[in-house]
C-alpha positions in Angstrom: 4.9 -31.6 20.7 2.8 -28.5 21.4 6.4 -26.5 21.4 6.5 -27.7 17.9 4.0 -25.8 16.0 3.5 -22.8 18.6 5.6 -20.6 16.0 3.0 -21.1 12.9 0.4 -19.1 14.6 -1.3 -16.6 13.1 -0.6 -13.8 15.0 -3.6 -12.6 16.7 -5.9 -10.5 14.0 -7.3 -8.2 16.7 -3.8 -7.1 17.8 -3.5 -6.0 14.3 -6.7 -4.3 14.2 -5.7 -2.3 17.0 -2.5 -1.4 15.6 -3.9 -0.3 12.3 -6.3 1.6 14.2 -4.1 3.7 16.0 -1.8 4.3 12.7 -4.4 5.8 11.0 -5.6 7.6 13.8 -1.7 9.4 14.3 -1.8 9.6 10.2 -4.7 11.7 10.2 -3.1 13.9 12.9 -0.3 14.1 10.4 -2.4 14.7 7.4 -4.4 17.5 9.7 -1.4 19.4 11.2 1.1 19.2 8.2 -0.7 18.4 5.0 -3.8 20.5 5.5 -2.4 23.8 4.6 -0.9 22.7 1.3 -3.7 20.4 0.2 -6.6 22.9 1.0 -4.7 25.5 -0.9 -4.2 23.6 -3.9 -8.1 22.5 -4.4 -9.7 25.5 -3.4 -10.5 24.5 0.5 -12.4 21.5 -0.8 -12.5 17.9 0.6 -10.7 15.8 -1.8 -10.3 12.5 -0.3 -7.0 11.1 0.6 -5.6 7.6 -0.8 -6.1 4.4 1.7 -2.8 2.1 2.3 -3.4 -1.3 0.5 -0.9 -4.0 -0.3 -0.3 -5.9 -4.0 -1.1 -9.2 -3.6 -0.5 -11.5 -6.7 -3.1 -13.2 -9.2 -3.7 -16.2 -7.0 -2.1 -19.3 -8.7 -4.6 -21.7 -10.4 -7.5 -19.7 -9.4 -10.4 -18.4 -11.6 -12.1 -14.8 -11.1 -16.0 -15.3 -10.5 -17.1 -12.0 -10.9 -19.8 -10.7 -8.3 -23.5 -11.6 -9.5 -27.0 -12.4 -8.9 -28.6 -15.9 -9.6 -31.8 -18.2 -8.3 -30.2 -20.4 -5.4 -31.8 -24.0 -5.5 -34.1 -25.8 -7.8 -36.4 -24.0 -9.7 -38.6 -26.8 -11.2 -40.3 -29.8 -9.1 -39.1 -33.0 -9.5 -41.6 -35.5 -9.0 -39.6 -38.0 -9.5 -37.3 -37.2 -7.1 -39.4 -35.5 -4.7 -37.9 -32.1 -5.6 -39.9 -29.3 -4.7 -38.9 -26.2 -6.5 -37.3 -23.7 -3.5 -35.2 -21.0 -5.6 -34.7 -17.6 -4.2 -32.5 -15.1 -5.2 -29.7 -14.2 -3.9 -26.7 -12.2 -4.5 -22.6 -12.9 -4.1 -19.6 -10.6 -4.5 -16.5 -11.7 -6.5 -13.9 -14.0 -5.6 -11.3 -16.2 -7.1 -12.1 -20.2 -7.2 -9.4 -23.1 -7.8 -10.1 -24.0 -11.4 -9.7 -27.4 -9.9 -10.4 -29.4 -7.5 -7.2 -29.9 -4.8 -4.8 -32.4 -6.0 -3.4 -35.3 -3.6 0.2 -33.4 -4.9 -1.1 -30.2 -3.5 -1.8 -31.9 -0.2 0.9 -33.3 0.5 2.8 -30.4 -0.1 0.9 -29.3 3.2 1.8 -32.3 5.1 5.3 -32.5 3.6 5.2 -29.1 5.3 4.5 -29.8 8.6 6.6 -33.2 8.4 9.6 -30.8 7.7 8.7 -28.2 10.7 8.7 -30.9 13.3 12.0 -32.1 12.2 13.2 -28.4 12.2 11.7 -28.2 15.7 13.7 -31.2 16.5 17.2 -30.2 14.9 17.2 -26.9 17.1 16.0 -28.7 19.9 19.1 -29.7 22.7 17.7 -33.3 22.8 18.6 -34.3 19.3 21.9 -31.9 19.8 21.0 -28.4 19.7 21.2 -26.6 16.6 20.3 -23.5 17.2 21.3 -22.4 13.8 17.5 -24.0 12.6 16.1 -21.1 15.0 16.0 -17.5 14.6 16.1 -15.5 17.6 17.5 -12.2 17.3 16.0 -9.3 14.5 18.7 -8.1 11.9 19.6 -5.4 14.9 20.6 -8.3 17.3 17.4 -7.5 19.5 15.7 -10.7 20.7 12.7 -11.8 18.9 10.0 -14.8 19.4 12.0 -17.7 17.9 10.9 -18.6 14.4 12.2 -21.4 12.4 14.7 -20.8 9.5 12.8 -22.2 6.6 15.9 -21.5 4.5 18.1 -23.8 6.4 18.3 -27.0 4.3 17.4 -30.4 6.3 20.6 -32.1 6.4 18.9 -35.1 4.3 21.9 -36.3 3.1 24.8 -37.2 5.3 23.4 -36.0 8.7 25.5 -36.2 11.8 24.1 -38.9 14.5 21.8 -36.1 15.7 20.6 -35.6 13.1 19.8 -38.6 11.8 17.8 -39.2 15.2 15.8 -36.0 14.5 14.8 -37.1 11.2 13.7 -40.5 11.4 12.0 -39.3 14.5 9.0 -38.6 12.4 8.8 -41.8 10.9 7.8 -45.6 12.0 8.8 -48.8 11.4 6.4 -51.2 10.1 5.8 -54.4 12.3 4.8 -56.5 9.7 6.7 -55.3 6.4 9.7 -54.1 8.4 9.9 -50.7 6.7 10.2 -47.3 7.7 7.0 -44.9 7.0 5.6 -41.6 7.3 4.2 -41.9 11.3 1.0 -39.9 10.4 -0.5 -39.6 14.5 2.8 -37.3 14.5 1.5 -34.7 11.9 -0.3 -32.4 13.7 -1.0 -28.7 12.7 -1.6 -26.1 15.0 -3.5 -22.9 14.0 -5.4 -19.7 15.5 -8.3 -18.1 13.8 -10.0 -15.1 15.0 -13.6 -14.5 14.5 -13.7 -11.4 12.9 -17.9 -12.1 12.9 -18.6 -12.4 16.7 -16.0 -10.1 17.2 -17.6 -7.3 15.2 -21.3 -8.3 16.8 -23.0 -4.9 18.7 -23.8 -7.9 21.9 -20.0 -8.5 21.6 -18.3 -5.5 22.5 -16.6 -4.7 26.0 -17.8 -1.4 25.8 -21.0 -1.7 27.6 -21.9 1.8 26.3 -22.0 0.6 22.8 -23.6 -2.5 22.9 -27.2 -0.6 23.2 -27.8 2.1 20.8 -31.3 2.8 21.9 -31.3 5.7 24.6 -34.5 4.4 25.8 -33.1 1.3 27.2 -30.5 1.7 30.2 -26.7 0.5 29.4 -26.2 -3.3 29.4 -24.7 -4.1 32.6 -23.8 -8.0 32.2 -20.8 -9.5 30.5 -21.5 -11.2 27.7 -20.8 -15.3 27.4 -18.3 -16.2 24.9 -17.6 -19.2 23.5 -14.1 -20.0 22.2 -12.4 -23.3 21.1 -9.1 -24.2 22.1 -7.2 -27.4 22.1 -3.6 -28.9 23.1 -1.7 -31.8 23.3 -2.2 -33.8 26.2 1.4 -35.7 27.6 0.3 -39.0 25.9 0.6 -37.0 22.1 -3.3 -37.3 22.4 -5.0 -34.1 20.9 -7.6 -32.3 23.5 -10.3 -30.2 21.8 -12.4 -27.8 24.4 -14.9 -25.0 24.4 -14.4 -22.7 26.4 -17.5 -20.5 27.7 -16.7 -17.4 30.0 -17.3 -14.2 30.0 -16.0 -11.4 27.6 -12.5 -10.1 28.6 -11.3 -9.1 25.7 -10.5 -9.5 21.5 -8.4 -12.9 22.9 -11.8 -14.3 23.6 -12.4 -14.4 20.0 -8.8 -16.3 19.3 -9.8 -19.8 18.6 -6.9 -22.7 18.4 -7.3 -26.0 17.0 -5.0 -28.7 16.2 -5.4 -30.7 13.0 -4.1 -34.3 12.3 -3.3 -33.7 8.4 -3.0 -37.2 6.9 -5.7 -38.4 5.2 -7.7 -41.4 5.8 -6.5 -43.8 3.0 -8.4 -46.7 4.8 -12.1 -44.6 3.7 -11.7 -46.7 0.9 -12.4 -49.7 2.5 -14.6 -48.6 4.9 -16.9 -46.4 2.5 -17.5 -50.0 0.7 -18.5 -53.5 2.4 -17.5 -56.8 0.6 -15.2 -55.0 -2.3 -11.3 -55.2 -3.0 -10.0 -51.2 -2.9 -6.9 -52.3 -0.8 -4.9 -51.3 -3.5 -6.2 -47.8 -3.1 -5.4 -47.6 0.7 -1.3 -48.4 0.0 -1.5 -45.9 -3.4 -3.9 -43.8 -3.8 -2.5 -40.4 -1.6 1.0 -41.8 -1.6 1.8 -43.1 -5.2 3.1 -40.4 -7.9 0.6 -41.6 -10.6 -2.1 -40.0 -9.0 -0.5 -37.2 -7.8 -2.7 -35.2 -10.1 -6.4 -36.7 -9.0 -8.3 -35.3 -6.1 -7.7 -35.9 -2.8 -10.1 -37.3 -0.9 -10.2 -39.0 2.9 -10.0 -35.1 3.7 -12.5 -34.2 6.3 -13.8 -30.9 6.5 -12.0 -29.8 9.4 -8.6 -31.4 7.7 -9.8 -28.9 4.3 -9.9 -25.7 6.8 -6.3 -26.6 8.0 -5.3 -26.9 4.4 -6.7 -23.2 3.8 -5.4 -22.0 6.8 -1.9 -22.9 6.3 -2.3 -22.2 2.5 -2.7 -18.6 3.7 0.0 -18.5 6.0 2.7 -20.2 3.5 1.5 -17.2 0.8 1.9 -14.7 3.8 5.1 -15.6 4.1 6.3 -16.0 0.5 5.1 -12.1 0.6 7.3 -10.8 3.5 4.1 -10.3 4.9 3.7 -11.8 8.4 1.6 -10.5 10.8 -0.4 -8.2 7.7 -3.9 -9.6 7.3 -5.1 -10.7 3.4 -7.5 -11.9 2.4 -7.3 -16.0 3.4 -7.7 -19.3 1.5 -10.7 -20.7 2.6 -13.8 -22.9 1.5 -16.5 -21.6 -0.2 -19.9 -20.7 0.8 -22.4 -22.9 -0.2 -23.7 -20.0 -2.3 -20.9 -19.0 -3.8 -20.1 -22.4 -4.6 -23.3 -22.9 -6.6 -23.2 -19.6 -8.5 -19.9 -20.8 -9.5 -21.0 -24.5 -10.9 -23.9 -23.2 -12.8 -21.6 -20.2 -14.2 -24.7 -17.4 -12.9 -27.3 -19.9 -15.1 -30.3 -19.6 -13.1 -32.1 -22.1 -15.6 -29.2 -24.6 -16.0 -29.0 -27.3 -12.8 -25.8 -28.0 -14.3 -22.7 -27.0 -15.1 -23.7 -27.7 -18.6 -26.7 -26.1 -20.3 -28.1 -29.4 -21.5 -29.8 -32.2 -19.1 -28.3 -34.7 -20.4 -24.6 -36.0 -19.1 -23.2 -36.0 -21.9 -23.2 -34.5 -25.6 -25.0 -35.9 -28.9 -21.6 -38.2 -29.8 -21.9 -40.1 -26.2 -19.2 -38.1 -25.0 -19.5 -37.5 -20.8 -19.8 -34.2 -19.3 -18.1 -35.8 -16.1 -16.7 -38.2 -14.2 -19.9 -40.6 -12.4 -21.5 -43.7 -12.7 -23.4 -44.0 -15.8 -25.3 -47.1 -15.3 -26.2 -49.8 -12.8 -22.6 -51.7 -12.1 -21.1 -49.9 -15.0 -18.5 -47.4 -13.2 -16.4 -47.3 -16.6 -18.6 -46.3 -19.2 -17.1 -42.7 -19.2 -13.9 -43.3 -19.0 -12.8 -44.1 -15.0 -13.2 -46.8 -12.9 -12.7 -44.4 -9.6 -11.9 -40.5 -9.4 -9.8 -38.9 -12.4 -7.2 -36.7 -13.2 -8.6 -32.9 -12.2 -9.4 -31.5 -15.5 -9.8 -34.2 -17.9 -13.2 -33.2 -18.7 -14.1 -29.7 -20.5 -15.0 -26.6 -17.8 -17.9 -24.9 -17.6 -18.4 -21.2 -18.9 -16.9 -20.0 -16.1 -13.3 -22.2 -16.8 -14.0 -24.2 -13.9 -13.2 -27.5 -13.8 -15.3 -30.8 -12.4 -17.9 -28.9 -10.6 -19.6 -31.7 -11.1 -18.8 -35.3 -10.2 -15.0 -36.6 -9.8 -15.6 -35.7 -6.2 -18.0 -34.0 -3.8 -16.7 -30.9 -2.5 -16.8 -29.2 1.1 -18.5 -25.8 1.6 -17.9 -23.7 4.5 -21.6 -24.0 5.4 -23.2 -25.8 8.2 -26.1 -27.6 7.6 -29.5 -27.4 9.3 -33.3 -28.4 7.4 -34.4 -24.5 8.1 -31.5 -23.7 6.2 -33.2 -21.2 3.5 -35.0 -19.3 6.3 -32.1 -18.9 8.0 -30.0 -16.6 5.4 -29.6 -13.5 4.2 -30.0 -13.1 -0.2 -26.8 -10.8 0.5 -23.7 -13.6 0.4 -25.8 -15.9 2.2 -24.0 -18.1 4.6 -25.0 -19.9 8.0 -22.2 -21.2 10.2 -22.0 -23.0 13.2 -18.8 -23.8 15.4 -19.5 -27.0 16.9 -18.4 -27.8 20.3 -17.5 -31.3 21.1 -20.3 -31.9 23.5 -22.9 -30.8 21.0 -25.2 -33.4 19.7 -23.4 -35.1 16.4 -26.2 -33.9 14.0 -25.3 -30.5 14.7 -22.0 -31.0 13.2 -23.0 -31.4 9.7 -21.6 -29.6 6.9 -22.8 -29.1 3.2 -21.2 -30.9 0.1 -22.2 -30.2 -3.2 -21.6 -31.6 -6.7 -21.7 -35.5 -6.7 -19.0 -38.0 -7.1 -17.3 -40.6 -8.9 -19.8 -43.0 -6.9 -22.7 -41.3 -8.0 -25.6 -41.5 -10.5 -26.3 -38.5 -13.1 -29.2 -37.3 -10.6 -26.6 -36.2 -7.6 -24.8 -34.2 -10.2 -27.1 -31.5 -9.6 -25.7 -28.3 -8.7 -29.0 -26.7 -7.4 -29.2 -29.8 -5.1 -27.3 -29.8 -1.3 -25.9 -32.6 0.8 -24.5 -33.0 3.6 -21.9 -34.8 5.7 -20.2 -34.8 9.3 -17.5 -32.3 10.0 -15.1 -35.0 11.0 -16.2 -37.7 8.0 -13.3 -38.6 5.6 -14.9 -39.9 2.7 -13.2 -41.5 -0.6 -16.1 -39.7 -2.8 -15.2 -36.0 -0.9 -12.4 -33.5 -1.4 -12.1 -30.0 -1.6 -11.0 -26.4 -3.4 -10.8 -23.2 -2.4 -11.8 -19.6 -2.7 -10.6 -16.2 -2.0 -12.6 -13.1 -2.0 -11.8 -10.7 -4.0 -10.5 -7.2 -2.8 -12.7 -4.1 -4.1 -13.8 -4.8 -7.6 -11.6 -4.2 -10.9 -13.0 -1.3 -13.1 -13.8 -2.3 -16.4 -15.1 -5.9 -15.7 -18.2 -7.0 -17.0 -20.2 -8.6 -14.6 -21.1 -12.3 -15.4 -24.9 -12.2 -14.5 -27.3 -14.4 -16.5 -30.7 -15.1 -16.3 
C-alpha cells in the first residue's frame, strides 16, 4: 500500500534549496565574468541591481486578496456577562489570498476521488492485477530512466475493462454485509505526503555548521549535535497506519523531511456521535456523499485531514503548472491571526463580521447561519449547515466567516497563548508527537457553527479542538500568502 502513494511526494524542499543555491551562485559568476564589462559601461560603473528569477503563478481560483494590515487581535471591551476580559493587542499580518468560501464537500471529494483513482492507477500498472505498464512512466522524453510517476493522462478503463482490470478497480471498493452493495472502502484511502520545515530548518541552533550556530566570539563553538525531532509514518503489513517521532541527532536537511499518512474520508458518523438521543442518520448515508449538498461545507474533517487537503491542493496546482519539484507558495490553513483580520475585514471595533451587534438587520433578516433561539434551529432559514454563500460577505467578499461552520486554523492552542507571539504575523505551532499528553494537541477554531448561539459568532473570540476531532459543526478553507506585494494597492487598514 506504501508503494502506492510513494510517487506523490513532494520532493524534498531542501534539495531544492541547495540547487537554487548553487544556480545563483554559477549565475553570478556568469553575470561577473561576461556581463560586467557591458553593464558597468552602460551605467557609468554604478551598481544597478540585476532582475531575480520568479515564476507566474495564476490568480488562485475562488480566493479573495486580504491585503497586508494592522488590526487589534481579541476583544477589546469586557463582557461581564460572558466573563470576557478585554485582551486586544496589536498586531500586524502581510497579504494573502483566502477562499471566499468555506471548502465544499464537492471540493473534497475531488481530493479523495483523487487518491481513490491513484491507487487504482497503482494497481493497473502493477503485475498482480496484469501489468500495465503503460499507467507508469519510466523513461524522460530522451529514453533515460526516471523515478516512475503515474500517467495521470491515461484514462481508467471504467468502461469495458478487461478481467484485470476489472479486479484492479473494484479493488478499492467493498461489499456491504448487510445491504449487499458495493461502496467506496474508505480504510483504503490513504494519502501520503512530506513537508519540510522550512522554520526549524532555518533556526541558528539548527544548522550542521557548528561554526554558525554561535555568533558571539566570546562563547567557544558549539560542539554537540543538536536533537531533532521529525515525524514519520508507514504502513504496517496489516494496512494499519504507524505514526512515529523520531528524535536523533542532526545529520542533515532530511532531518527536517516529515512524512505522514492521512486517511481522507470524512467521519459521516460525527453526526451521530456529536448528538446523544437525536435522529441525524439520514446525514451519515447523505450528507458527504449525496449531490444535493455538494455545495455545503464539509465537515467530519479533522485538522490533520484539512492539512492533507492543502497539501495535496498544492501539489495538484504544481502539477497543472508543469511545475514539479519548483517550490510556490502552498495551500494551507490560516493563522489564527490572519484568520481573524480577515473575519472582521481589519475592523478593530467590529467583533463581527458585520458592523452591527445584532445578528441580523432591522427587517429580521440573518447575518448567518446559527441557532437563533432555544430549540429553534430554523428561524434563519436552515435546519443544519447551508449552501457556502447564501448569506451576504463581509467587506472583505468573504463569505460565512461567521457561523455555517467552525473553521480550522493552523494554530496550536495553549492558555499563555497571547504571551507567546510575536505582533509581526503572530503564530504558535506545535507538532505533536503521539506520546504527548492529549491536551497538547489542541488546535484553534474560530467563527461558530450552525449549532451555535449568536454569542460564539464572535470573531475576536478563540476555541479550540483536538487535532484528530472530526466534528459535524467544523470544516475548513484555505489561504495562500501572497508573493511580494502589488504596486498600486491600497492597503485595507481600519481603525
Amino acid at each position: 500500500m506504501k508503494k502506492a502513494f510513494d510517487r506523490y511526494n513532494l520532493k524534498s524542499k531542501a534539495a531544492s534549496l541547495r540547487g537554487a543555491a548553487a544556480f545563483a551562485l554559477t549565475a553570478g559568476v556568469v553575470l561577473l565574468t561576461a556581463c560586467s564589462a557591458s553593464r558597468g559601461g552602460g551605467a557609468g560603473g554604478e551598481v544597478t541591481g540585476v532582475g531575480g528569477g520568479s515564476s507566474s503563478e495564476p490568480t488562485p481560483y475562488g480566493m479573495v486578496l486580504i491585503d497586508r494590515g494592522a488590526y487589534a487581535m481579541g476583544p477589546g471591551k469586557d463582557d461581564s456577562v460572558h466573563n470576557i476580559k478585554a485582551d486586544s493587542r496589536g498586531v500586524s499580518v502581510d497579504a494573502f489570498w483566502m477562499d471566499e468560501t468555506e471548502v465544499t464537500n464537492s471540493k473534497y471529494k475531488q481530493f479523495v476521488f483523487w487518491v481513490r483513482d491513484s491507487i487504482i492507477r497503482e494497481r493497473l500498472a502493477d503485475p498482480a492485477y496484469g501489468g500495465n505498464e503503460a499507467f507508469k512512466i519510466e523513461e524522460d522524453r530522451e529514453g533515460n530512466p526516471i523515478k516512475p510517476y503515474l500517467d495521470w493522462n491515461r484514462p481508467i478503463p471504467w468502461r469495458n475493462p478487461n478481467e484485470d482490470e476489472q479486479r484492479a478497480i473494484e479493488s478499492v471498493y467493498r461489499t456491504n454485509p448487510i445491504t449487499g452493495r458495493k461502496e467506496l472502502d474508505p480504510t483504503q484511502l490513504n494519502y501520503r505526503y512530506e513537508i519540510f520545515n522550512h522554520t526549524e530548518a532555518a533556526k541558528r541552533r539548527n544548522r550542521v555548521d557548528a561554526t554558525r550556530r554561535e555568533y558571539n566570539t566570546d562563547l567557544p563553538t558549539p560542539t554537540d549535535l543538536p536533537m531533532i525531532s521529525k515525524d514519520t509514518a508507514y504502513l504496517a503489513e496489516d494496512g494499519s497506519i504507524v505514526r512515529e517521532t523520531v528524535t536523533r541527532p542532526l545529520t542533515g536537511d532530511y532531518d527536517f523531511l516529515n512524512t505522514y499518512i492521512i486517511n481522507v474520508y470524512p467521519d459521516t458518523t460525527a453526526w451521530i456521535n456529536d448528538f446523544d438521543n437525536a435522529y441525524n442518520e439520514p446525514y451519515t448515508r447523505m450528507y458527504f456523499s449525496h449531490a444535493g449538498y455538494n455545495d455545503y461545507p464539509v465537515v467530519g474533517v479533522s485538522w490533520e485531514q484539512a492539512n492533507a487537503f492543502s497539501n495535496w491542493r498544492t501539489d495538484y496546482l504544481r502539477r497543472s503548472l508543469g511545475k514539479e519539484g519548483v517550490f510556490i507558495e502552498p495551500y494551507r490553513l490560516p493563522t489564527e491571526a490572519e484568520w481573524e483580520y480577515a473575519a472582521r475585514a481589519g475592523n478593530s471595533e467590529s467583533a463581527y463580521p458585520w458592523e452591527e451587534t445584532l445578528p441580523m438587520d432591522e427587517r429580521g433578516c440573518f447575518y448567518a447561519n446559527f441557532k437563533p433561539m432555544e430549540g429553534d434551529f430554523v428561524r434563519d432559514g436552515h435546519l443544519i449547515t447551508s449552501p457556502v454563500g447564501t448569506y451576504s460577505p463581509n467587506d472583505f467578499g468573504l463569505y460565512d466567516m461567521a457561523g455555517n461552520v467552525s473553521e480550522w486554523t493552523s494554530t496550536a492552542y495553549t492558555e499563555s497563548i497571547n504571551r507567546l507571539t510575536s505582533d509581526l504575523n503572530p503564530e504558535y505551532r506545535y507538532n505533536a508527537a503521539l506520546e504527548d499528553p492529549y491536551k497538547m494537541k489542541r488546535k484553534i477554531v474560530r467563527g461558530g457553527s450552525w449549532k451555535d448561539v449568536a454569542h460564539n459568532l464572535r470573531s475576536d473570540l478563540r476555541q479550540w479542538e483536538y487535532q484528530n476531532e472530526q466534528r459535524s459543526y467544523i470544516g475548513f478553507r484555505n489561504v495562500r500568502s501572497q508573493v511580494g506585494f502589488a504596486r498600486g494597492t491600497k492597503n485595507r487598514q481600519r481603525k
